[in-house]
N, C-alpha and C positions, 0 to 999 in steps of 0.2 A: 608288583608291577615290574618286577627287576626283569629285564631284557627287554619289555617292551617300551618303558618310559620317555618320551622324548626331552629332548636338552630343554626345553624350555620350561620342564615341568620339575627341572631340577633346580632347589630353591637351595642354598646355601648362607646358615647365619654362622657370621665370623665373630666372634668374641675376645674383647680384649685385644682389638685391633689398634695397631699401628701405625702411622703413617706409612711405614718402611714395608710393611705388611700390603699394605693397598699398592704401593708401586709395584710389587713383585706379582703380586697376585693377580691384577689387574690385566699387569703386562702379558702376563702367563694366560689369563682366562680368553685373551681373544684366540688361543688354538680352542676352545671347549664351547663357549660361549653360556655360562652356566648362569644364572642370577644370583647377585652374593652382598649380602645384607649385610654393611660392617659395625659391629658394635662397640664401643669401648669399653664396655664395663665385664668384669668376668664373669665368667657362667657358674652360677650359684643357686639357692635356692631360692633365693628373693628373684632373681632373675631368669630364671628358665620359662617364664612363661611369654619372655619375648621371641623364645624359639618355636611360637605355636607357629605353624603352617609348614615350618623347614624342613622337611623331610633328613637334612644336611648340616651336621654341625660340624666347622672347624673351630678347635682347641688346641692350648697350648699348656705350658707347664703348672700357670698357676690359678687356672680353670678346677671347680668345685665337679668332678664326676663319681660321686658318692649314691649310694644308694638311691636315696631318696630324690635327690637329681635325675638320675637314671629312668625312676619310676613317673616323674613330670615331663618328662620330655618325652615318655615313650606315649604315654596319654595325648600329648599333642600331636604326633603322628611322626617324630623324629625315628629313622628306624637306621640311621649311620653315620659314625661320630668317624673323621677325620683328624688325625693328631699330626700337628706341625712340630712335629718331635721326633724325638726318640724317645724320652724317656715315657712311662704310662703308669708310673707310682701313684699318680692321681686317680686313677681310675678303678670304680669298683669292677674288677673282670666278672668277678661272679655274679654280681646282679645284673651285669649287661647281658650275659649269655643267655641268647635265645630271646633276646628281646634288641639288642644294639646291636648290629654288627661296628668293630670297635679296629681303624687301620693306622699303622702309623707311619715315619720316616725312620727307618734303621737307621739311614746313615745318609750324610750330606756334604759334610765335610770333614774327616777325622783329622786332615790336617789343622782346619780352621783353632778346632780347639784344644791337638796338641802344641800346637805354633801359640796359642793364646797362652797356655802352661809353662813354656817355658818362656817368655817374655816377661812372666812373673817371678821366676826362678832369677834370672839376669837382673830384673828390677831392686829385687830386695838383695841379694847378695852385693851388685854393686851399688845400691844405696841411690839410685837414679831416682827416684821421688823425692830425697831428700837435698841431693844437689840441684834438683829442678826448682824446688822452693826458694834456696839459698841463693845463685844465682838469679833469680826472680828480683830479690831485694838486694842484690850489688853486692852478697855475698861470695866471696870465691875461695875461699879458705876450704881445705878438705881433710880436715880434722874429723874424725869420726866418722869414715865416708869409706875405709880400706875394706875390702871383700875378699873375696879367696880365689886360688885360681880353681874351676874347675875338672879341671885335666888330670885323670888320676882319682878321683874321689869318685864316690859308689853313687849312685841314683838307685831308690827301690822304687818299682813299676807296678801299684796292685791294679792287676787288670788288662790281660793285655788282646784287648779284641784290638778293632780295627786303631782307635785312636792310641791306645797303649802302644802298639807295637810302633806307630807314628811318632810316640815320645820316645820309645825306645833308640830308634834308630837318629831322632835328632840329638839327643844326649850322647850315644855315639859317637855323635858329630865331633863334641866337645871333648871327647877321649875319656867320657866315664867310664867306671867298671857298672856292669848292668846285673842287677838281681831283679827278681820279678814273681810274684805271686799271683795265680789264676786255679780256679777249679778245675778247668781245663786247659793247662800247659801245651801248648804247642813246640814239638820239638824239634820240625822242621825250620821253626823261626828262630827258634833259639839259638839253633847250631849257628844259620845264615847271621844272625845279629851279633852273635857275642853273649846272649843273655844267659844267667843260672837261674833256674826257676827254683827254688825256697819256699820254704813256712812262713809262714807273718811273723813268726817270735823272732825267726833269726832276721827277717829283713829289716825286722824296725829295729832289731840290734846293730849291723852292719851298714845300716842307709846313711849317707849325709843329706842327704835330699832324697823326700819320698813325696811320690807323685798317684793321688787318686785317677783310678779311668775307670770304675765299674759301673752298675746300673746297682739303681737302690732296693734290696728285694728285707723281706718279713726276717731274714736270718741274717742281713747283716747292717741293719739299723742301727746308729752307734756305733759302727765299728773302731771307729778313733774315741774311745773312751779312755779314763786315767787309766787304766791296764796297760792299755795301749800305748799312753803314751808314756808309763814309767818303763817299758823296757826300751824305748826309744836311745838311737845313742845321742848325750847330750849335746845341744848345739843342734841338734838338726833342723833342717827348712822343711816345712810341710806344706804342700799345695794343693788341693783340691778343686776340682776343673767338673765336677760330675754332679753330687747331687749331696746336699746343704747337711741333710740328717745322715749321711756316713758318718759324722762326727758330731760329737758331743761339744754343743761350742761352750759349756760351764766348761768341761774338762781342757780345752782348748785355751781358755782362758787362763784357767791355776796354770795349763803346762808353760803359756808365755809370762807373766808373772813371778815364778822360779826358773825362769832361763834354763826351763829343761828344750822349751822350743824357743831357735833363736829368731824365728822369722817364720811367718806363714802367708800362702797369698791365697784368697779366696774369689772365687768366681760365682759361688751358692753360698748360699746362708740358711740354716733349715727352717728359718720363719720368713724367709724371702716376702714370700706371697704378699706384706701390706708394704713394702716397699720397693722391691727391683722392679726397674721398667718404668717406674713411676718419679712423677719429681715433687719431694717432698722437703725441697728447700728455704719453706717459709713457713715450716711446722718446727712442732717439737718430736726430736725422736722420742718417743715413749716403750720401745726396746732394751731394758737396761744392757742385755747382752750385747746387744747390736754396737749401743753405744760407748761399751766396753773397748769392744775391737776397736772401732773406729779410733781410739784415744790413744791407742799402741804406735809408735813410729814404726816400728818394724811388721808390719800387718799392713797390705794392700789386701782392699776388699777391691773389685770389679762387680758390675749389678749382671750379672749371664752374660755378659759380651762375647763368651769363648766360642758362640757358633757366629756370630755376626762378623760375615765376611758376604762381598758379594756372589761369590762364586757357590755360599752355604745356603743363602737365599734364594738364587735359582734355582738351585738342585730342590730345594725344600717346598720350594712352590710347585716346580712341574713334578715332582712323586706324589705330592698332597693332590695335584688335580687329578693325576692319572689314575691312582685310588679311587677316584671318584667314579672314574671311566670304567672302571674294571667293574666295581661294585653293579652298577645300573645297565651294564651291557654284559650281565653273566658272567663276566671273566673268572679265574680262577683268582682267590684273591690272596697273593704271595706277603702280601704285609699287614695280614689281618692277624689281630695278638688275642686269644681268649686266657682264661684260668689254666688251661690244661698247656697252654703253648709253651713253658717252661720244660716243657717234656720234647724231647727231639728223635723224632718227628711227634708234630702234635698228633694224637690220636683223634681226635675229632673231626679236623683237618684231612685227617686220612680218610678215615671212616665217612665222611660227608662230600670228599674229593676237589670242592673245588674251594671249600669254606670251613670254618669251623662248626657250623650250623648252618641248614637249608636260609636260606634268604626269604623274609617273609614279601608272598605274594598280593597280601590286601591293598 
């Protein structure tokens, strides 16, 4: 029914919804006027069959879109999953093709959460969580509190799409020297920034601070594993702003434990899913790793904050509606991701013109 469907026939279930989520969304939905069914609970396989009638699913990072999910909701009559993201590691691409169409948010605010990466870099170097404490209880002694100057020391950059090149130029700011590793090097930026694009061996040789910005794909899972971190030069700060399982958080551990890493600030955690977002302050953590970190002074965790800005929540609500609009009125659809969209230009995409596959008509 794609092109002919009226607004009102467009039924939208939100899962794992928010408070913060409902203001934006809400705010947002009176340009559209769609109906949108907010849930709390994340979309799983215990729970997909509260998506029966929605033609419309919005999801988020730690939403269950695996096969077998995929296959329940498409039964139900779900036929376009909406993602309040960017990332889509969650999601089975290949079992959605040709049954989901599957859209996301590239991009909402690269500042939000290079601006968030380095507030964690500033934190742990100058020891601000710890003189926060201190001073808390009439402490004011700053014994064990000295940090470095940054001015002059190297930052490594893996990744440098939009939000990388964001840290890039704020590290800049600081008079870092910039090294940076990406599969595809841009050398137009490079020039304009300062930056030397490098190998990973040499940058986690040379980094004083090395900063994640990639997306999580089948070949670089782990990538901060003990490999990784033994050719690291010692002393270094590691932060991660991107996605939980680029890193090895056992390996992450030995590396803080032998003060081969002297500080790390995490914004993911690659078991996030039963805890970020959630308030789990009158349990017991049952995550040994988790609780691991958490016991480190020099280890700030953040639960995902790094997109949570107001400015990343607008933007994130009207591309997530307007994907909607695109989808049900024909449009061509510019943020629709399949299996094959790793390939640039997608061939499917190509070959289908306005989609990755015909949109089904039932």
């Amino acid at each position: 029914m794609t092109g002919t469907i009226k607004k009102s026939e467009i039924k939208i279930a939100f899962f794992d919804a928010k408070t913060y989520d409902r203001e934006f969304f809400d705010r947002e939905n009176k340009n559209y006027g769609y109906e949108i069914k907010y849930f709390p609970v994340k979309l799983s396989a215990d729970t997909a069959q509260l998506a029966k009638g929605y033609n419309t699913l919005c999801l988020f990072v730690n939403d269950d879109i695996s096969s077998e999910v995929i296959d329940k909701i498409y039964e139900n009559g779900t036929r376009l999953i909406v993602m309040r993201c960017a990332g889509y590691n969650n999601v089975d691409l290949k079992a959605a093709f040709k049954k989901v169409h599957v859209l996301r948010v590239p991009e909402y605010s690269p500042y939000a959460v290079a601006e968030h990466a380095a507030a964690l870099i500033l934190a742990l170097n100058r020891k601000v969580h710890k003189a926060y404490n201190r001073v808390r209880d009439h402490n004011f002694s700053i014994a064990g509190l000295m940090g470095f100057d940054m001015h002059g020391k190297t930052a490594g950059v893996i990744g440098t799409g939009r939000i990388g090149k964001v840290m890039c130029e704020i590290l800049r700011g600081f008079g870092m020297k910039l090294l940076a590793f990406d599969r595809y090097p841009d050398s137009a930026f490079a020039s304009r920034c300062g930056v030397e694009y490098i190998e990973l061996k040499e940058l986690y040789r040379r980094s004083d601070i090395i900063s994640i910005h990639c997306p999580l794909t089948k070949d670089n899972f782990h990538m901060i594993d003990a490999d990784a971190i033994s050719q690291m030069k010692p002393g270094v700060i590691l932060i991660n702003t991107s996605r939980g399982q680029l890193v090895d958080t056992a390996a992450l551990v030995e590396g803080l434990k032998n003060e081969k890493i002297k500080a790390a600030g995490l914004d993911v955690y690659e078991e996030e899913s039963e805890y970020f977002f959630e308030d789990k302050s009158d349990e017991i953590m049952v995550d040994d790793l988790l609780a691991r970190l958490t016991s480190f002074s020099n280890v700030i965790i953040t639960s995902h904050q790094g997109f949570f800005t107001e400015e990343a929540l607008n933007n994130i609500a009207a591309t997530t509606l307007q994907n909607v609009a695109d989808y049900y009125s024909g449009n061509a659809l510019k943020n629709e991701i399949c299996y094959h969209c790793s390939e640039s230009p997608c061939p499917k995409k190509t070959e289908n013109k306005l989609s990755c596959f015909p949109r089904d008509e039932k």
